[in-house]
VOPAGU-2260 file (C-alpha; in pm, 1 decimal, decimal comma):
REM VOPAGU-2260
SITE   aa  ch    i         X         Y         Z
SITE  UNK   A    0       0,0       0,0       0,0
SITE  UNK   A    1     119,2     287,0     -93,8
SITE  UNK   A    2     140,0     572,0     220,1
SITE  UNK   A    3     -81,4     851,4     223,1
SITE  UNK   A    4     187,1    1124,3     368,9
SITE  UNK   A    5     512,6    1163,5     159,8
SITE  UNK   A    6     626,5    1404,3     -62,8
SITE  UNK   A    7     481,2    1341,1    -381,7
SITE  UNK   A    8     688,6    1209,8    -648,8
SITE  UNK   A    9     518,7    1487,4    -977,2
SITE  UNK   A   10     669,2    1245,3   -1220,3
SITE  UNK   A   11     488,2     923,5   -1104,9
SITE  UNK   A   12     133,9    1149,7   -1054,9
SITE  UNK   A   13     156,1    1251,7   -1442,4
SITE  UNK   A   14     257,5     883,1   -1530,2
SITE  UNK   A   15     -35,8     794,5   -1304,0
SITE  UNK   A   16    -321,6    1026,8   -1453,2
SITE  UNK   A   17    -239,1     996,9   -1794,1
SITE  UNK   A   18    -243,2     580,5   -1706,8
SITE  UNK   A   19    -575,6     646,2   -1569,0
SITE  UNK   A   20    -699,4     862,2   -1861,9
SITE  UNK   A   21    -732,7    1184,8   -1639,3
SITE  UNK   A   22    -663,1    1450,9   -1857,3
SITE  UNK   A   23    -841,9    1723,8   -1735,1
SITE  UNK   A   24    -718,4    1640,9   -1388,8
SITE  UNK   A   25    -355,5    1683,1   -1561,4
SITE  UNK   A   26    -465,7    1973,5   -1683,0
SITE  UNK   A   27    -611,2    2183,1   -1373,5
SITE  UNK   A   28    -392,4    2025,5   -1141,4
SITE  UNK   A   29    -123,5    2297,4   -1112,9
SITE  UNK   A   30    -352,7    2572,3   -1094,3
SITE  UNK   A   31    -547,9    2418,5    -845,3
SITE  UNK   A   32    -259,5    2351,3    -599,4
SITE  UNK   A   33    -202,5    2738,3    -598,5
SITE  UNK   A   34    -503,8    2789,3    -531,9
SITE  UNK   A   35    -531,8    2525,2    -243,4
SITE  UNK   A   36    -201,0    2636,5     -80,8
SITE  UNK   A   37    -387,8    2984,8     -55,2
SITE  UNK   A   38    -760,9    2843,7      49,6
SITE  UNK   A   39    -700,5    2580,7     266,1
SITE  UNK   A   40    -958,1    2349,3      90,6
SITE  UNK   A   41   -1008,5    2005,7     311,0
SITE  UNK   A   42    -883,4    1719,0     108,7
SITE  UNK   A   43   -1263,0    1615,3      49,5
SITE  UNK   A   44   -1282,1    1940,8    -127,0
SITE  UNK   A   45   -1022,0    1943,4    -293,1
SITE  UNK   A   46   -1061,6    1623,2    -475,7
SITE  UNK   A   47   -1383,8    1686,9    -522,5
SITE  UNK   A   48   -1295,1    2001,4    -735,6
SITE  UNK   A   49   -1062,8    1769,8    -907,0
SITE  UNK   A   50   -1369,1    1518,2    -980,9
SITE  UNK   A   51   -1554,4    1792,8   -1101,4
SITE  UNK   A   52   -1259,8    1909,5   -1338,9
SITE  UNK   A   53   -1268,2    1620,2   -1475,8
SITE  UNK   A   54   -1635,2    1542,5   -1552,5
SITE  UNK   A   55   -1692,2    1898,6   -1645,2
SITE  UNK   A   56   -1406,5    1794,2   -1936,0
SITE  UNK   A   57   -1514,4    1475,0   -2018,1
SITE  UNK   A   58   -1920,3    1636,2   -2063,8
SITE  UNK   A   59   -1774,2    1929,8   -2320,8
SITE  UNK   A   60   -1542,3    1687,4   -2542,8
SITE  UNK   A   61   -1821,0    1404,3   -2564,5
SITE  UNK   A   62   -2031,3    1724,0   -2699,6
SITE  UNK   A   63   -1804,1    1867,0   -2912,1
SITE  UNK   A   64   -1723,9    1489,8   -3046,2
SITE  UNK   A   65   -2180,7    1501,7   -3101,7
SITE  UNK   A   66   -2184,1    1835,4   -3268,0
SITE  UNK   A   67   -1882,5    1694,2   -3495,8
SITE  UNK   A   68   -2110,0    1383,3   -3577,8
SITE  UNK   A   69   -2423,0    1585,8   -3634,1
SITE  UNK   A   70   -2260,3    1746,4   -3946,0
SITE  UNK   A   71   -2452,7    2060,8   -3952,4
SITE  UNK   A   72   -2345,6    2254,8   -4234,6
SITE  UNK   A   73   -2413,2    2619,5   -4033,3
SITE  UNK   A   74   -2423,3    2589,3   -3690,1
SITE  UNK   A   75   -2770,2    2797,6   -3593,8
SITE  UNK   A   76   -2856,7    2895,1   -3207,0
SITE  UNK   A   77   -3178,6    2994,0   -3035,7
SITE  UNK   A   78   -3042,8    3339,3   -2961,1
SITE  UNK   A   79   -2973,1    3424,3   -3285,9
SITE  UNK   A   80   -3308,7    3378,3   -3437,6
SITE  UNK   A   81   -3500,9    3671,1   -3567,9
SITE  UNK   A   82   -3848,4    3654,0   -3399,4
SITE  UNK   A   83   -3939,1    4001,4   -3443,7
SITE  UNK   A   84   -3863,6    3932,0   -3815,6
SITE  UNK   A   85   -4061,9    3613,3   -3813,5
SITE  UNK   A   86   -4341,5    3680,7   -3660,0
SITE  UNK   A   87   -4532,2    3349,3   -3768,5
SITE  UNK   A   88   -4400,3    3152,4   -3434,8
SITE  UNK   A   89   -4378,9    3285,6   -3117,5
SITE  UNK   A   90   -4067,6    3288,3   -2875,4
SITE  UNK   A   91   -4234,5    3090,7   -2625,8
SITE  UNK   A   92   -4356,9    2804,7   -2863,6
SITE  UNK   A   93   -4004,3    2742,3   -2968,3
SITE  UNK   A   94   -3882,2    2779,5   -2636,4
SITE  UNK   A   95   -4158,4    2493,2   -2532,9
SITE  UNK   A   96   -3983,3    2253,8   -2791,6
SITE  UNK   A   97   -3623,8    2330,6   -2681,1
SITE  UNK   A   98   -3767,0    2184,0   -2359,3
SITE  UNK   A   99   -3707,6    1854,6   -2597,4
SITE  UNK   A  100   -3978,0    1728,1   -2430,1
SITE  UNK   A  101   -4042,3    1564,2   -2829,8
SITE  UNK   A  102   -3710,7    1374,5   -2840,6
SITE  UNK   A  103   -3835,2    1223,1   -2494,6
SITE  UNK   A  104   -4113,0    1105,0   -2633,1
SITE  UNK   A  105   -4008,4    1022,0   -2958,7
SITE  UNK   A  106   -4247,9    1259,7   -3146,9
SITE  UNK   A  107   -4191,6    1486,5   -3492,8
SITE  UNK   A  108   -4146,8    1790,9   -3561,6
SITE  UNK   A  109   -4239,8    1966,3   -3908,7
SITE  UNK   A  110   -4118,5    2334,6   -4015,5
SITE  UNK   A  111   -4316,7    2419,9   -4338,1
SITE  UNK   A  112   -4274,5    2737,2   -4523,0
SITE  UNK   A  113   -4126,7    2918,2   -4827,8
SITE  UNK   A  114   -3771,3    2964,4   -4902,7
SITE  UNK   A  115   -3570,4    3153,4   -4659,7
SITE  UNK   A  116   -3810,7    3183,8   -4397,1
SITE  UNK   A  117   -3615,3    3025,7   -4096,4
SITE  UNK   A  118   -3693,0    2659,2   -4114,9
SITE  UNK   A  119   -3337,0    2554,7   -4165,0
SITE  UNK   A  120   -3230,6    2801,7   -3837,6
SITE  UNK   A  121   -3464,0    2650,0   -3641,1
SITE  UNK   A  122   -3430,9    2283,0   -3718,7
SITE  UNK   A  123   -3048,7    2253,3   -3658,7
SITE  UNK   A  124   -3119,0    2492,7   -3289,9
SITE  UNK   A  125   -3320,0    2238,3   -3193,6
SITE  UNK   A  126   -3068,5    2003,9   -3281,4
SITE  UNK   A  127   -2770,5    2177,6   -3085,6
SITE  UNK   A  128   -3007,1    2167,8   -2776,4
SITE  UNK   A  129   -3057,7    1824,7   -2834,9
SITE  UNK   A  130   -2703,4    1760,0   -2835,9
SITE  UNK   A  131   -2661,2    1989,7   -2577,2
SITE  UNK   A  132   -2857,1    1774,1   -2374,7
SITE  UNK   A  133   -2645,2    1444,9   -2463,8
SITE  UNK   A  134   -2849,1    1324,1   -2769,9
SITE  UNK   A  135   -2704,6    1243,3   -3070,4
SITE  UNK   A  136   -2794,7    1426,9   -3372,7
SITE  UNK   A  137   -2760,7    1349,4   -3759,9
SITE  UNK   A  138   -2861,1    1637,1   -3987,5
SITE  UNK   A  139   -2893,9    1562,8   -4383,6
SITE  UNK   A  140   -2970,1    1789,6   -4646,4
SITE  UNK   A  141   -3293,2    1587,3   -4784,0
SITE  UNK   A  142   -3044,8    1547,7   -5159,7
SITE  UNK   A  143   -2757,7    1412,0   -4998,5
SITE  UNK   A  144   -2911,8    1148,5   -4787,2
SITE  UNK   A  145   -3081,3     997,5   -5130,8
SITE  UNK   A  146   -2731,9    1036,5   -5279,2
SITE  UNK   A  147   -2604,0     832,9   -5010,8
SITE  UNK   A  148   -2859,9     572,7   -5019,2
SITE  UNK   A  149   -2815,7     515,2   -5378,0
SITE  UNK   A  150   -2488,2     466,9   -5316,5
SITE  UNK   A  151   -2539,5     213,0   -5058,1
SITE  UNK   A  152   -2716,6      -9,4   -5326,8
SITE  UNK   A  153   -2408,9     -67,9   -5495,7
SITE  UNK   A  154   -2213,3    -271,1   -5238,3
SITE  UNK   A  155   -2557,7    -381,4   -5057,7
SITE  UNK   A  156   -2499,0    -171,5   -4751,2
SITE  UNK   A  157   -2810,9     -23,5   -4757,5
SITE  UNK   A  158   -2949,7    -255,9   -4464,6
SITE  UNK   A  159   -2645,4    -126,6   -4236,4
SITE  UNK   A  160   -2682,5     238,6   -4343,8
SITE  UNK   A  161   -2997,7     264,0   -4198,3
SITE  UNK   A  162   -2904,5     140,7   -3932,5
SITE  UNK   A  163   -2618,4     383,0   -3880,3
SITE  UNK   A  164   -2895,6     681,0   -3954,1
SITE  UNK   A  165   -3104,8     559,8   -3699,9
SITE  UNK   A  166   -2824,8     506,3   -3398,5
SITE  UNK   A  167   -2912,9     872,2   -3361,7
SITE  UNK   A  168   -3202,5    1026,7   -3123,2
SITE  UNK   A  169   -3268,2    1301,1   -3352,6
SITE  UNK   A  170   -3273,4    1297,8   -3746,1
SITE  UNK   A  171   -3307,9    1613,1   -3952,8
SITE  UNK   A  172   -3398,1    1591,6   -4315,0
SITE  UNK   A  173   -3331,0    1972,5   -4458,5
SITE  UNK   A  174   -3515,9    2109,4   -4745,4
SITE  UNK   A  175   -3760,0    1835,7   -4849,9
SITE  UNK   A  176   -3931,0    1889,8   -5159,6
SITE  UNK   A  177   -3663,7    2007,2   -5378,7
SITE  UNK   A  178   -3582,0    1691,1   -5511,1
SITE  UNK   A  179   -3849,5    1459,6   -5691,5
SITE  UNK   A  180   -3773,7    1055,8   -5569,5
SITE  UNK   A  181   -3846,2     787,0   -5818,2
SITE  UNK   A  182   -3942,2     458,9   -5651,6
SITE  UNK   A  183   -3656,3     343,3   -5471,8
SITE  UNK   A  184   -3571,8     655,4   -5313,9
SITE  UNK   A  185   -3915,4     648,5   -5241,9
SITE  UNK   A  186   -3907,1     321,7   -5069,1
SITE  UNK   A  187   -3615,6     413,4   -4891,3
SITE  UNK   A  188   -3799,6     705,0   -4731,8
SITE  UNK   A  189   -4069,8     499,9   -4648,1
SITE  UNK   A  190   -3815,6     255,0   -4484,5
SITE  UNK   A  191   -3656,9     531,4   -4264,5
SITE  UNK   A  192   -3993,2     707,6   -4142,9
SITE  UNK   A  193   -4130,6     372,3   -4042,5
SITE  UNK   A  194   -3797,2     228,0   -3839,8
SITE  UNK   A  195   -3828,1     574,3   -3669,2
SITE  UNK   A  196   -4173,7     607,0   -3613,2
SITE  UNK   A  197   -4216,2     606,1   -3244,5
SITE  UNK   A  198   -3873,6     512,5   -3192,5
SITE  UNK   A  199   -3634,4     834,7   -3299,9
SITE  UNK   A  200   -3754,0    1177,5   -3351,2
SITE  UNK   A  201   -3755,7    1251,1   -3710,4
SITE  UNK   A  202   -3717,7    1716,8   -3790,5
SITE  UNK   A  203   -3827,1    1772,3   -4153,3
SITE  UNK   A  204   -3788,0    2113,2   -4303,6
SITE  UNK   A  205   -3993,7    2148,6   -4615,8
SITE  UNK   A  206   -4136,2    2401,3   -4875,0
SITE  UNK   A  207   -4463,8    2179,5   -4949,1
SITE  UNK   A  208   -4787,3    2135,0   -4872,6
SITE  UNK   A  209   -4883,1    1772,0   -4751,3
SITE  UNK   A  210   -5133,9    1804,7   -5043,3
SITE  UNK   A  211   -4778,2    1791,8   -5271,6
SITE  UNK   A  212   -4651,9    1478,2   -5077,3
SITE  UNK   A  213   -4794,8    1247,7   -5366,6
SITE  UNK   A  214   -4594,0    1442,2   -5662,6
SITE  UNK   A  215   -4289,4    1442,2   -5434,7
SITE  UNK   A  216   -4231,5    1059,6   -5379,0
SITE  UNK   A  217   -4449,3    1012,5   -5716,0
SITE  UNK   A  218   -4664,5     770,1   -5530,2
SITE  UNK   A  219   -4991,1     872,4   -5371,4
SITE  UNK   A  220   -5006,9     571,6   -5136,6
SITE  UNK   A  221   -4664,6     559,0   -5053,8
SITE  UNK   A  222   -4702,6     948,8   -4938,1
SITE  UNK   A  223   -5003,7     869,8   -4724,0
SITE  UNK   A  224   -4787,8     592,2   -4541,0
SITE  UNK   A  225   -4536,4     788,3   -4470,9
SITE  UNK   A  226   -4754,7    1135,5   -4347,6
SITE  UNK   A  227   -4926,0     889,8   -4145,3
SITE  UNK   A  228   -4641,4     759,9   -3917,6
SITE  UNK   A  229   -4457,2    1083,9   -3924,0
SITE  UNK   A  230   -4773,7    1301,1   -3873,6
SITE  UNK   A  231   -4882,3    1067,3   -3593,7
SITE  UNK   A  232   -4692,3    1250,9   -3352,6
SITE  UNK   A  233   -4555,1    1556,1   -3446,3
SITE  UNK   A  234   -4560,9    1930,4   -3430,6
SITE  UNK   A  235   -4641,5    2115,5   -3751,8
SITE  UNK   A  236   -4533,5    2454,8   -3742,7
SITE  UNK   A  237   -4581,0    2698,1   -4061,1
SITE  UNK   A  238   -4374,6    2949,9   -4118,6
SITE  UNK   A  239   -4430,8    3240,8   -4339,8
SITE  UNK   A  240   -4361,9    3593,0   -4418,2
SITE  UNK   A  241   -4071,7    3692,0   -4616,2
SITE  UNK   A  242   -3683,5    3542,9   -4652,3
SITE  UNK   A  243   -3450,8    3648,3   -4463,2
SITE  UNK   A  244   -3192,2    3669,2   -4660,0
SITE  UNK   A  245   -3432,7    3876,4   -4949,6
SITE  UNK   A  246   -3511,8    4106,0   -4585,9
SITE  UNK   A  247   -3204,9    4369,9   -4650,7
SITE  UNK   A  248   -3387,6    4411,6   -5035,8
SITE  UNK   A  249   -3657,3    4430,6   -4911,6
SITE  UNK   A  250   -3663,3    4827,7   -4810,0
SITE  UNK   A  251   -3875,3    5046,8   -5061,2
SITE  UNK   A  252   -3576,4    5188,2   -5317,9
SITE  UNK   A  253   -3542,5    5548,5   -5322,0
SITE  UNK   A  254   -3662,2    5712,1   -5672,1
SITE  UNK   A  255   -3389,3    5928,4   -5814,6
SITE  UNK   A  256   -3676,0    6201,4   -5765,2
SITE  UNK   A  257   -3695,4    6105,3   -5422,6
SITE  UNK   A  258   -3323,4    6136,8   -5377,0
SITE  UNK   A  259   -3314,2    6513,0   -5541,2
SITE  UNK   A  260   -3561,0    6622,6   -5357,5
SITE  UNK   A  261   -3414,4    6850,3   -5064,4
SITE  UNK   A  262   -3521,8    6744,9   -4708,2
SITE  UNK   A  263   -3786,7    6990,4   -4562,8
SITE  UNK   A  264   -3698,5    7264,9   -4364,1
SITE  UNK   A  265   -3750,8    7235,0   -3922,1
């Protein structure tokens, strides 16, 4: 057994800590001696600030290693969405799903609306909450994920990539409806929204109308199946008003008339 009081060999503590995998401990362990030869901490205390160090370490690289994995191709936060621009949701109702009370549960979510109107913003905040939280996220631009299961046809991996897409608690699928799907994408869709259905929470951003479903996967039926797992439980939230990025256009243009004209006198 090694004895409790001795000078401490530093040497054997780093060889010891980085054996053990204690990096952040390695890392706030100098500083915190200063501090403890100052404060006096008990030695409870001070290895429980240690402890914390660590876990507190451990907590941020596991989600920076989630928001790596979610692959979001702008990251988008709650506080830097534009309600007073988009006035078609309310602060609060957004708030109310960054509870994530939906991922819980393993309900939808469906942000409908024009071009440019948010829905994109919103989807991938929710998804940095989520992750936030400790889920794991996957976000796909609607094209590439049809890309990708195309491609997994060609070695027969198609069985294991949905399985990878659906390790994850929370699946967005940006910008649906750009993109018409002949039947096997179609299938594939069908195959992805019924795995998740009550079992992962699916985010869709989309510019159609569930009317337009049926052109979209080119298959009336096969669009009903699919709105009717996903719209089982889920949140629709419409979005409208102008884009924002059209919003700095958007100002009524001065006439050159308007710009001779000399500004009235006080």
């Amino acid at each position: 057994m090694i004895p409790i009081i001795g000078r401490a060999d530093t040497e054997q503590l780093e060889l010891g800590l980085k054996r053990l995998k204690l990096r952040h401990i390695r890392e706030h362990l100098d500083a915190a001696c200063e501090v403890a030869e100052q404060e006096e901490p008990s030695y409870k205390d001070f290895v429980a600030y240690l402890v914390a160090q660590e876990v507190e370490g451990r907590e941020l690289t596991q989600q920076e290693k989630r928001l790596k994995a979610a692959r979001f191709h702008k990251l988008t936060r709650i506080e830097d969405f534009d309600f007073a621009f988009q006035t078609s949701i309310s602060r609060q109702t957004f708030m109310d799903l960054a509870r994530l009370d939906f991922v819980e549960a393993k309900e939808n979510i469906c942000l409908c609306g024009p071009s440019g109107v948010g829905k994109t913003h919103l989807a991938v905040a929710l998804g940095y909450e989520a992750i936030k939280a400790g889920y794991r996220v996957r976000c796909y631009p609607f094209d590439e994920l049809v890309t990708e299961l195309y491609a997994s046809l060609a070695d027969g991996s198609t069985a294991s990539k949905m399985r990878s897409i659906l390790r994850n608690d929370v699946i967005i699928l940006d910008e649906l409806g750009y993109v018409s799907l002949d039947k096997t994408a179609a299938d594939h869709m069908f195959q992805l929204v019924s795995k998740a259905y009550e079992q992962r929470s699916l985010i869709v951003t989309t510019n159609l109308d569930f009317g337009e479903w049926g052109q979209l996967f080119g298959n009336p039926g096969t669009a009903t199946a699919i709105l009717d797992r996903f719209l089982h439980h889920a949140h629709v939230i419409v979005l409208k008003g102008d884009s924002y990025r059209m919003r700095g256009r958007l100002l009524p243009a001065q006439t050159d008339d308007q710009l001779d004209t000399p500004a009235p006198l006080p």
